[in-house]
C-alpha positions in Angstrom: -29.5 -23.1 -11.2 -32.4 -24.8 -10.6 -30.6 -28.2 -8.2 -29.3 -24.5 -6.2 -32.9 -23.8 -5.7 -33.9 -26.4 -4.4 -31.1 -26.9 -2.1 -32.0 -23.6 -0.5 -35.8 -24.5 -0.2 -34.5 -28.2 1.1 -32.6 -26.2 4.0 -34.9 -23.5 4.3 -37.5 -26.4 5.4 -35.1 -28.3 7.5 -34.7 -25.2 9.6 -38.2 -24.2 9.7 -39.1 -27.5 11.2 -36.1 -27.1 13.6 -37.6 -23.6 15.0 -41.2 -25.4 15.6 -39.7 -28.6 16.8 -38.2 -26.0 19.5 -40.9 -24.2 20.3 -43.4 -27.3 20.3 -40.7 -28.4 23.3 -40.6 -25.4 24.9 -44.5 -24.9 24.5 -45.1 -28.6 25.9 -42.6 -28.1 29.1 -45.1 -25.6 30.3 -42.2 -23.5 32.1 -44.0 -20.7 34.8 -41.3 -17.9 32.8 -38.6 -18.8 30.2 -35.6 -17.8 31.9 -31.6 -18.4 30.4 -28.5 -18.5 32.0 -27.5 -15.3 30.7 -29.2 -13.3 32.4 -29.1 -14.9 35.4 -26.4 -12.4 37.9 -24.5 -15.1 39.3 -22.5 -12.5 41.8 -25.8 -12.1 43.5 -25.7 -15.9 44.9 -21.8 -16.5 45.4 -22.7 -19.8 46.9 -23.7 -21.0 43.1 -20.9 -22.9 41.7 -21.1 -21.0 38.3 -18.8 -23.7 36.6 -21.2 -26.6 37.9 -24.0 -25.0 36.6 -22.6 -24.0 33.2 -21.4 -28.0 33.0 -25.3 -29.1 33.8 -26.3 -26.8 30.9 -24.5 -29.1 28.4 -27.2 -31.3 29.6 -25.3 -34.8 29.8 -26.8 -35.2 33.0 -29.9 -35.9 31.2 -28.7 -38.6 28.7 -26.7 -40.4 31.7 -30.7 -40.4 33.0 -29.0 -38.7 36.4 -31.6 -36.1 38.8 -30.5 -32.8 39.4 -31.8 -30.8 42.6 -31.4 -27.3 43.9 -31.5 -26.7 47.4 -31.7 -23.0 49.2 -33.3 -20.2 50.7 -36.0 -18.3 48.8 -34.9 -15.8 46.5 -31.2 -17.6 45.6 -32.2 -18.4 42.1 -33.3 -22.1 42.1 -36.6 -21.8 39.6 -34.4 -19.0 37.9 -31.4 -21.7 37.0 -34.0 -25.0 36.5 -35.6 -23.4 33.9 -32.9 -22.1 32.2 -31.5 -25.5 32.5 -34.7 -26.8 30.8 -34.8 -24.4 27.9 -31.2 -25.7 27.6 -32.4 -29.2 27.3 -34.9 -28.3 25.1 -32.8 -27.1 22.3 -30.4 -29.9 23.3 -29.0 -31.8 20.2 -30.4 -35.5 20.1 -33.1 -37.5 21.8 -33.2 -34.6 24.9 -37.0 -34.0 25.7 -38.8 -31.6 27.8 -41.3 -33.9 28.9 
């Protein structure tokens, strides 16, 4: 039916503009490499608090306007777990901008 058809070309565009709105983010947060938690190999840095870090990707931090900083030795994963952190705000739900 035709209200079927345009139901499906109503959600097709909704998610169209919901990939570019993404990537316009992403684009505009000019990360040096887009990294994700998932691969990061948290049993290489023990010290990491896996749990904390999972909890920051939920990104509430951001909306409670708190600062996050990571502190350590070259080669322990800090740009590795910011960016990931940042492509997690970026395709945060809400008002959460990559700015």
């Amino acid at each position: 039916p035709y209200e079927e058809y345009l139901l499906r070309l109503t959600e097709l565009e909704v998610s169209t503009r919901a990939a570019n709105a993404l990537a316009s983010r992403i684009r505009q947060a000019s990360f040096p490499v887009e990294k994700e938690l998932d691969s990061y190999d948290f049993s290489a840095s023990p010290s990491i608090n896996k749990q904390k870090i999972l909890e920051l990707s939920r990104c509430e931090w951001i909306a409670k306007h708190s600062n996050t900083c990571f502190i350590g030795a070259p080669g322990t994963g800090k740009t590795h777990v910011s960016t990931a952190l940042g492509m997690a705000a970026c395709r945060a739900p809400g008002n959460h901008r990559c700015r």
